[in-house]
FIRO-257231 format. One record per residue (C-alpha): residue in three letters; x, y, z. Coordinates in nm, 2 decimals. Layout:
BEGIN
+------+--------+--------+--------+
: code :     px :     py :     pz :
+------+--------+--------+--------+
:  ALA :      X :      Y :      Z :
...
+------+--------+--------+--------+
//
This chain:
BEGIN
+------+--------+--------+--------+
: code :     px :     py :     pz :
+------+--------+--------+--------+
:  UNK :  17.00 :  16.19 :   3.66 :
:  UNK :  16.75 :  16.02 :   3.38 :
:  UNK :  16.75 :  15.71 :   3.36 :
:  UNK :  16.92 :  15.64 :   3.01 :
:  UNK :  17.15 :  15.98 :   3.01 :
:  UNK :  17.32 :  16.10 :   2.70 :
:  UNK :  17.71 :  16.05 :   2.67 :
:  UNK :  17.68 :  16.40 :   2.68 :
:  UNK :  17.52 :  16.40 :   3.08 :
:  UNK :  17.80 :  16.11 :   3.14 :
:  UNK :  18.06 :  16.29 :   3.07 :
:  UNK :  17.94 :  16.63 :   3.26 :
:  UNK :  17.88 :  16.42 :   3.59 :
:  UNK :  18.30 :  16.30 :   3.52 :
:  UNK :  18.39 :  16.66 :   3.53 :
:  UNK :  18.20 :  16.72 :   3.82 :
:  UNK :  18.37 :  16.41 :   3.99 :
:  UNK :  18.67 :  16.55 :   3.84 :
:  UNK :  18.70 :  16.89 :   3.97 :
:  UNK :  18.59 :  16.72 :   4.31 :
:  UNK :  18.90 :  16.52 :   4.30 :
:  UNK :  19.14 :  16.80 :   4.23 :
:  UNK :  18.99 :  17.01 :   4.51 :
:  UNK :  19.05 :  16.68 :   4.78 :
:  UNK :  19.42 :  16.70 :   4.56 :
:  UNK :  19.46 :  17.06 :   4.70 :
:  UNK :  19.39 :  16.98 :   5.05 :
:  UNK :  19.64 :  16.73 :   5.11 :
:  UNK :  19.92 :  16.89 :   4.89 :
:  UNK :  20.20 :  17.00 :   5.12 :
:  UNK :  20.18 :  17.33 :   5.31 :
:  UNK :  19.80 :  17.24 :   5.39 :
:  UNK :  19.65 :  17.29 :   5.70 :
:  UNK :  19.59 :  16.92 :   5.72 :
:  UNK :  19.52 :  16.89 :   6.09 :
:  UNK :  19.20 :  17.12 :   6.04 :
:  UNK :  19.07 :  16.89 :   5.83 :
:  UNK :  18.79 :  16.64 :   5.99 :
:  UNK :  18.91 :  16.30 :   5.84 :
:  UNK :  18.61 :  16.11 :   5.87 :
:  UNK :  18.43 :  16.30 :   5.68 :
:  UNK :  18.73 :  16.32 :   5.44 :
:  UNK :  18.72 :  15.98 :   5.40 :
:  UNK :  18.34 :  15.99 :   5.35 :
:  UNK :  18.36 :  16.23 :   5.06 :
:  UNK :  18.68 :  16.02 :   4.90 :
:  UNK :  18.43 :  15.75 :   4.92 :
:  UNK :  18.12 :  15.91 :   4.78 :
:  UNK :  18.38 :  16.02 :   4.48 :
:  UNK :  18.47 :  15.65 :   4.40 :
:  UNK :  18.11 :  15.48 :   4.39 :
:  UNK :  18.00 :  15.82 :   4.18 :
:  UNK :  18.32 :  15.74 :   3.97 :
:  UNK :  18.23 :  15.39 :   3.94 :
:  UNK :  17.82 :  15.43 :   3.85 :
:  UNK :  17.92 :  15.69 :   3.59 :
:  UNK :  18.19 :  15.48 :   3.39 :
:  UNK :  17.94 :  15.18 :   3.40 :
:  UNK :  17.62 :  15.39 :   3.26 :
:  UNK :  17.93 :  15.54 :   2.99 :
:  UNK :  17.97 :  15.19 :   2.91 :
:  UNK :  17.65 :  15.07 :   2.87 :
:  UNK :  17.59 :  15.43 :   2.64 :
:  UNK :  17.91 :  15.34 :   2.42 :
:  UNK :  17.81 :  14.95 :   2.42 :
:  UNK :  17.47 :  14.87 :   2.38 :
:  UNK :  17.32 :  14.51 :   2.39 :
+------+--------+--------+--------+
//
């Protein structure tokens, strides 16, 4: 990702994280096979989606507030 990226990039990367999210949603909805699921590495991609999350809201508001 460039350095200084466009709202436009900012908001792409959120959908990314977003569609992400909905497919950890439809693992652990009920009548998945939940014990298949390795949940360390579960964990590890819920975690990876947070910090992602996190760094892309921050560089949105640095876009939408400049110094």
């Amino acid at each position: 990702m460039p350095k200084n990226p466009t709202l436009r990039e900012l908001m792409d990367q959120l959908r990314e994280l977003q569609a992400g999210r909905s497919a950890v949603t439809d693992l652990v909805t009920p009548g998945s096979d939940l014990h298949a699921v390795d949940r360390d590495k579960f964990t590890v991609l819920l975690n990876i989606l947070d910090r992602d999350t996190e760094r892309v809201l921050e560089d949105v508001d640095r876009v939408l507030h400049p110094d």
